[in-house]
N, C-alpha and C positions, 0 to 999 in steps of 0.2 A: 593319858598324856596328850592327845589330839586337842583337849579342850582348853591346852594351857595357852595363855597367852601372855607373852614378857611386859611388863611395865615398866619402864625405865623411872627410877626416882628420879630424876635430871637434876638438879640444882641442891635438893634435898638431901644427899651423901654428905655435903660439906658442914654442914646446921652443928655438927657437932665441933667443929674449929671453931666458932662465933663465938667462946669463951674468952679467945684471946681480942684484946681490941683492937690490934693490928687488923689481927682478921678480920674482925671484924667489918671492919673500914672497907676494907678491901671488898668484904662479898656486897657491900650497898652499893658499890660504885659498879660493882660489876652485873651488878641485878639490873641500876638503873642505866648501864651504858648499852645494856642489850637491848632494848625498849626503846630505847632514843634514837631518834630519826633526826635526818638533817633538813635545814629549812626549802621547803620547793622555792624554788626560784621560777619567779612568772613572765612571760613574757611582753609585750609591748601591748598588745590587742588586749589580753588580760589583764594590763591594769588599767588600762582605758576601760575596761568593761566596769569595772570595779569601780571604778572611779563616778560609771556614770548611776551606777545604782547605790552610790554613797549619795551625790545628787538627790534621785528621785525619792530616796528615803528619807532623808534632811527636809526634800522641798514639803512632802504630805505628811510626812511625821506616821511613817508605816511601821509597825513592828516586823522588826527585822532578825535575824541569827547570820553573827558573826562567828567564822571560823579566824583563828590565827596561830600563828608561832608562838610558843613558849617554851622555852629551856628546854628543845629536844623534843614538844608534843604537840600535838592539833587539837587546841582549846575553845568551845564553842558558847556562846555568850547570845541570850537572845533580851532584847529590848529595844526600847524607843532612842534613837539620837536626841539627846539634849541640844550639845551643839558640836561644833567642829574646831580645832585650833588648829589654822590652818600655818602661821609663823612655827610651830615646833612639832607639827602633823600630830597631832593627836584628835581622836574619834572619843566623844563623850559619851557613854551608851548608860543612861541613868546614873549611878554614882561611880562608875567603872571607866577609868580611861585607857583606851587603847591604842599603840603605836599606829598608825595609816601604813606605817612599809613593813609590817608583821601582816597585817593582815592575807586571806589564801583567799574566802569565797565569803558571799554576800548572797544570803537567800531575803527576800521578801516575803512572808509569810500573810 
């Protein structure tokens, strides 16, 4: 009995209610509301920073990895800038376009 050690099934108990589709609903939202995180909020220096290494990476055409927001996650994207549109902020990173005010960090690689 010293060697036992408790496993909790966490989330796993419920898998037999998922017949119903109420329930069902329910445990998706609730699986993905646990996971979900809310957007950092950056401050002034930080988007200036950001801003200047959208710059430097536009200017020499660097491959780059973009981190951003998406529906509650930190989605990481790495490519060349195509272009920039700056009227509706969007970042063009080969066929992908991405918000300019989602975005969190900008590596140069």
């Amino acid at each position: 009995m010293d060697n036992y050690v408790y496993r909790d099934r966490k989330m796993m108990k419920w898998m037999p209610f998922n017949a119903l589709l109420e329930q069902s609903d329910y445990l998706k939202e609730l699986f993905y509301g646990r996971t979900r995180k809310e957007m950092p909020i950056l401050s002034a220096d930080q988007e200036a920073e950001l801003n200047y290494q959208l710059e430097i990476a536009c200017l020499f055409k660097n491959q780059i990895v973009i981190s951003y927001f998406d529906d509650g996650y930190i989605v990481k994207i790495e490519g060349i800038i195509t272009r920039i549109d700056q009227f509706y902020k969007l970042v063009f990173i080969d066929e992908l376009e991405v918000s300019a005010r989602r975005i969190t960090n900008i590596e140069i690689v």
